[in-house]
N, C-alpha and C positions, 0 to 999 in steps of 0.2 A: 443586904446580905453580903456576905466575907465569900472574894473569890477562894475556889478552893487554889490552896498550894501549888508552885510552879512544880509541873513533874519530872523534870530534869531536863536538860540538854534535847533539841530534836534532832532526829535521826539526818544527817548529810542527805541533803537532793543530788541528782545528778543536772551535772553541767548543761547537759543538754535541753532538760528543762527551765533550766533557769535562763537559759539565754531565750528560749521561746518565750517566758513570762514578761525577760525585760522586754525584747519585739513587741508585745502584744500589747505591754502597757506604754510603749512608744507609739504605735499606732493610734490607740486612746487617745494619750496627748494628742497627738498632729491632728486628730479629726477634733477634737476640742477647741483648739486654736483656731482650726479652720470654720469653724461654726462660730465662733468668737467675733474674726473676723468678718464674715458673711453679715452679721448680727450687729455691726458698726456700721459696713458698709449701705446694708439697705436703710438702716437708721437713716446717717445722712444724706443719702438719695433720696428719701420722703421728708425730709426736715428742706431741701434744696428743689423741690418740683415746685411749690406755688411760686414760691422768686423767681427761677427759672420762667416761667412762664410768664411775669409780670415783666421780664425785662425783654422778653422774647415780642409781646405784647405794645410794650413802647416803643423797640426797635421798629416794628411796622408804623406806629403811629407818627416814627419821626422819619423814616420815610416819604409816608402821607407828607408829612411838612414839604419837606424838599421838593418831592414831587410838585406841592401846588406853590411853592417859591421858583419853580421854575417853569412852571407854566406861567405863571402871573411877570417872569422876565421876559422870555417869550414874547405872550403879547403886548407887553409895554413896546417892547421891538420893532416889535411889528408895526405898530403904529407910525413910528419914524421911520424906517427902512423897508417893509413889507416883509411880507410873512415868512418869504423862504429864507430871506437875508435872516431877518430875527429867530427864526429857528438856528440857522447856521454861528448865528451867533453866540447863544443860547448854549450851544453844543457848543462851543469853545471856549466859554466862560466855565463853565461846569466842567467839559474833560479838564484844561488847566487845573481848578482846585482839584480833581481826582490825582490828577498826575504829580501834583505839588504835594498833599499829602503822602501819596503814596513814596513820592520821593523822600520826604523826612520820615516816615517810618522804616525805610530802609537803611536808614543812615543812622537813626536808635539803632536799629536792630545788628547792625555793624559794630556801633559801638559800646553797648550793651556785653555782646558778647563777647 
């Protein structure tokens, strides 16, 4: 069916409403956007929680390692020196590598930035 005929020119709004329409339809947009956004954001936060959790998962599990590499240094220790020596020692094998890493990651991270 034929639209009927344009019926002429429309009658001038007042300013005042026009600037509340643009408000209003600016508002629109920004909660758009913002739902948009929102709508990305929990996307990849549920596309990133089972990873998350598998790497969270092995962090313990390599823990567990370290832990029984350093118990099993420990009692090797022990063996040849007794047990509080090889503890003692144990503990300064280990802080060292903590303290030596930690000391190269400060020194990326110096130089990095």
């Amino acid at each position: 069916m034929l639209k009927p005929a344009d019926p002429g020119p429309q009658p001038e709004r007042p300013i005042g409403e026009l600037v509340h329409e643009l408000i209003e339809d600016g508002k629109d947009y920004a909660r758009a956007e913002l739902g948009l956004a929102r709508a990305i954001a929990i996307a990849k936060a549920r596309a990133l929680a089972i990873p998350a959790a598998l790497f969270g998962t092995a962090f313990i599990f390599a823990l567990a390692a370290v832990t029984a590499l350093a118990v099993g240094l420990v009692l090797a220790l022990a063996r040849l020196i007794g047990p509080l020596l090889g503890g003692v020692a144990g503990l300064l094998i280990f802080a060292a590598i903590a303290a030596g890493l930690g000391w190269y990651g400060s020194q990326r991270l110096k130089r990095d930035l």
